[in-house]
C-alpha positions as CSV (number, residue, x, y, z in Angstrom):
1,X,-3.0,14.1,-14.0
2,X,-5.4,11.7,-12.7
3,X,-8.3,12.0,-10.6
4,X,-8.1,10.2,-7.4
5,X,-11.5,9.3,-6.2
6,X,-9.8,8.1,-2.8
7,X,-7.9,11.2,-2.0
8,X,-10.8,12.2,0.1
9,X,-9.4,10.4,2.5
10,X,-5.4,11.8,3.4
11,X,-2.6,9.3,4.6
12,X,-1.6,10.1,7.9
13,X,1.8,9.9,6.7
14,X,3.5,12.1,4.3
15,X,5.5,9.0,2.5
16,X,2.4,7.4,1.9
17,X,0.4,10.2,0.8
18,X,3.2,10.6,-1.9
19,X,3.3,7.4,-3.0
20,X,-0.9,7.9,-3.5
21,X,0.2,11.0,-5.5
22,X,2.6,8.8,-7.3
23,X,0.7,6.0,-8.0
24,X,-2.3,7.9,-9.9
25,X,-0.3,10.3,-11.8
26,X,3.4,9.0,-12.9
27,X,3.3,6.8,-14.9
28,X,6.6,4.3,-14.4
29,X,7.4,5.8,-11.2
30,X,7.9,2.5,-9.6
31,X,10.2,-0.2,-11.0
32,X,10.9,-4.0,-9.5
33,X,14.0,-5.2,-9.4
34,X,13.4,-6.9,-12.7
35,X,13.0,-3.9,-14.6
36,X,8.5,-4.1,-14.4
37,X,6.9,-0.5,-13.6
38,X,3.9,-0.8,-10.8
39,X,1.2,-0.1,-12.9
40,X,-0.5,3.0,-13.5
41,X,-3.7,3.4,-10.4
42,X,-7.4,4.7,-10.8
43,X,-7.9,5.3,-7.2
44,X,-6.3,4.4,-3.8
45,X,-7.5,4.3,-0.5
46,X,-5.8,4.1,3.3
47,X,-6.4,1.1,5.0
48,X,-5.2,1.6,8.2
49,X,-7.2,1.2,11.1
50,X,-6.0,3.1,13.6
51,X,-4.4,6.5,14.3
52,X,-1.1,4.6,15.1
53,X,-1.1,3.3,11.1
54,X,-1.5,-0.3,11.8
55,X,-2.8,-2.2,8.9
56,X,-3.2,-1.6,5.3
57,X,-1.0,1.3,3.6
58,X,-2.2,2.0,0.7
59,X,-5.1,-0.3,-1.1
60,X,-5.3,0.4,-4.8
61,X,-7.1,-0.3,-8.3
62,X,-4.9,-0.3,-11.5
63,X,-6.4,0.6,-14.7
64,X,-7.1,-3.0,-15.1
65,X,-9.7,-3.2,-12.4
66,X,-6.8,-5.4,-10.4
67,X,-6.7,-4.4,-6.4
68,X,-3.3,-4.0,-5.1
69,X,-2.6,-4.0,-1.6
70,X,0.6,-1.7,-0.8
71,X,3.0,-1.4,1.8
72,X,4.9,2.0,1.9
73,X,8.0,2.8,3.3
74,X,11.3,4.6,4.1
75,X,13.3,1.7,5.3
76,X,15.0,1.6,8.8
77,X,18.7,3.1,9.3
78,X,21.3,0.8,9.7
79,X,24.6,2.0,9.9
80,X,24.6,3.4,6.5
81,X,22.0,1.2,5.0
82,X,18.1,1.3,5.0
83,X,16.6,-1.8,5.9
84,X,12.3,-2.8,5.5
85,X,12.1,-6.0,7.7
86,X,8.4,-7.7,7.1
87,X,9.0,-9.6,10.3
88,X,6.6,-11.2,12.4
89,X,4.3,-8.9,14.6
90,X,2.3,-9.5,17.8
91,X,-0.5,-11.3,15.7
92,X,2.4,-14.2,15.0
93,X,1.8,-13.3,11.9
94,X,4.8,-11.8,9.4
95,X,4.2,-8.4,7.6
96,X,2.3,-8.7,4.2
97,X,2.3,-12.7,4.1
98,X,-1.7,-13.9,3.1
99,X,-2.8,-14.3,7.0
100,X,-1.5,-10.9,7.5
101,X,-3.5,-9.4,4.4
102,X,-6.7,-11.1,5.6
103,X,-6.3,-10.3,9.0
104,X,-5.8,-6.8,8.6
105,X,-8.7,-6.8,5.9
106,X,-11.2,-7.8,8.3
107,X,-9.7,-4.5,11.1
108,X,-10.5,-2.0,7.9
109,X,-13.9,-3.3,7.6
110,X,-14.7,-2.9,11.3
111,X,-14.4,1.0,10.0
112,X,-17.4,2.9,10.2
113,X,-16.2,4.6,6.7
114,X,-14.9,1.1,5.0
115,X,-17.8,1.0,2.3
116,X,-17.6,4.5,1.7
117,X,-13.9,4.3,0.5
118,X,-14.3,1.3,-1.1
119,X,-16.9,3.2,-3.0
120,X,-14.5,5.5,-4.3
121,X,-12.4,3.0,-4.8
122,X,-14.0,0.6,-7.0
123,X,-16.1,3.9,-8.2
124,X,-19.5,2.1,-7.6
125,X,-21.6,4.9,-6.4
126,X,-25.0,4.0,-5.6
127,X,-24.4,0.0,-5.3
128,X,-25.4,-1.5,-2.0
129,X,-23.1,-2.6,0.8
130,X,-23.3,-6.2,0.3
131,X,-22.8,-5.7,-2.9
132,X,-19.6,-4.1,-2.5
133,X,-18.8,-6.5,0.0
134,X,-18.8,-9.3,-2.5
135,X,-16.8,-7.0,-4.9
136,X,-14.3,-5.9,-2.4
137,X,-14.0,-10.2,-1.6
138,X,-14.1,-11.6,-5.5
139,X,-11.1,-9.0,-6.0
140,X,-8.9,-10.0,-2.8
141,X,-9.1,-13.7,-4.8
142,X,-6.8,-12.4,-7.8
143,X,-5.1,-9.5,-5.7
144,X,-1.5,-8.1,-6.2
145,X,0.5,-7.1,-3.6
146,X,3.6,-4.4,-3.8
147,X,6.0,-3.0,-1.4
148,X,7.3,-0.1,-2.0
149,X,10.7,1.7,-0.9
150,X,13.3,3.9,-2.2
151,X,15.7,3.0,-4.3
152,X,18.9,1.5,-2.2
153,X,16.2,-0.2,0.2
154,X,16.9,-3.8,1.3
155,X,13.6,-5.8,2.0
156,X,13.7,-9.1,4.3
157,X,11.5,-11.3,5.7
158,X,10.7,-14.7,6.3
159,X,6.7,-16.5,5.2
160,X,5.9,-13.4,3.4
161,X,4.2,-15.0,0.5
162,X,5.9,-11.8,-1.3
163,X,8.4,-12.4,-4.7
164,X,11.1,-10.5,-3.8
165,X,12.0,-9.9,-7.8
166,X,8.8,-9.0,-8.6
167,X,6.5,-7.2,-6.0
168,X,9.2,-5.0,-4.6
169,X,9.1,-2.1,-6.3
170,X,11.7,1.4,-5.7
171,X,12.1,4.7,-6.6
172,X,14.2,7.9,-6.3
173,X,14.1,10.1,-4.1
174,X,14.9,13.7,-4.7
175,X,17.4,16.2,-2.2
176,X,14.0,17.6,-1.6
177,X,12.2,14.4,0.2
178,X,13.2,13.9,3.4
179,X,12.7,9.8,4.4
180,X,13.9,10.0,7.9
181,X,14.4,12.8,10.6
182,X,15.7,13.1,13.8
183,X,13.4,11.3,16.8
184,X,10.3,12.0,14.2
185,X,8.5,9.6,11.9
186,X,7.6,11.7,9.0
């Protein structure tokens, strides 16, 4: 099992925190809808930057040193389907699409603690924060992105930037995992 330098911080949502989990320490857990696993992660970080969970799910750093900036989740009920929409939000701008990334990028560093996880996350104790500033920026140029659902999850969306073949990734969820309950989001 992996040692996640990030977990320091929790996800304030119990999806997300297992997809963390997940991410670090099971291997081909994930799989695109061309067959690809999500690669194995180093560390991951929240990126939210709010107590509502606006923003960044997850952001992580594969064993490659590539950062990944993940979206997490359950899907919405429709009649007997689950449905992710990456529609447009308030900002004009649709869920996950580059304007979207950036904008929400510069909300996380507002953070009083946003050079401390990204610390952890690249593991760069002791380097200063312009430092990591320029880090954190030279690696959004050649980011990945990856959206994650369970398996039987329909994405849409419209100016996402995203490859639906190839960036959405699934996977299965045990009777144990509840995704959805009752006037609660879990």
């Amino acid at each position: 099992m992996g040692a996640d330098a990030g977990r320091r911080w929790g996800s304030g949502d119990q999806l997300e925190g297992y997809v963390r989990d997940r991410l670090v320490n099971y291997p081909h857990f994930f799989k695109n809808h061309e067959g690809d696993d999500l690669p194995l992660m180093s560390a991951t970080i929240p990126g939210q930057f709010n107590r509502s969970g606006h923003g960044i799910d997850i952001m992580a750093l594969d064993q490659r040193r590539t950062l990944w900036i993940i979206e997490v989740s359950r899907g919405s009920t429709r009649g007997a389907a689950l449905i992710k929409q990456l529609g447009t939000r308030k900002d004009g701008n649709a869920q996950m699409s580059p304007a979207w990334r950036t904008q929400k990028k510069d909300k996380f560093l507002e953070l009083p603690n946003s050079y401390e996880k990204l610390v952890a996350l690249f593991d760069v104790q002791g380097m200063s924060e312009v430092d990591v500033l320029s880090l954190f920026d030279s690696k959004l140029n050649d980011h990945r992105v990856a959206i994650v659902v369970p398996d039987g999850c329909h994405v849409e969306g419209l100016n996402t930037g995203v490859s639906f073949g190839q960036e959405i990734y699934t996977f299965f969820v045990s009777e144990g995992i509840r995704l959805h309950t009752r006037g609660k989001r879990r």
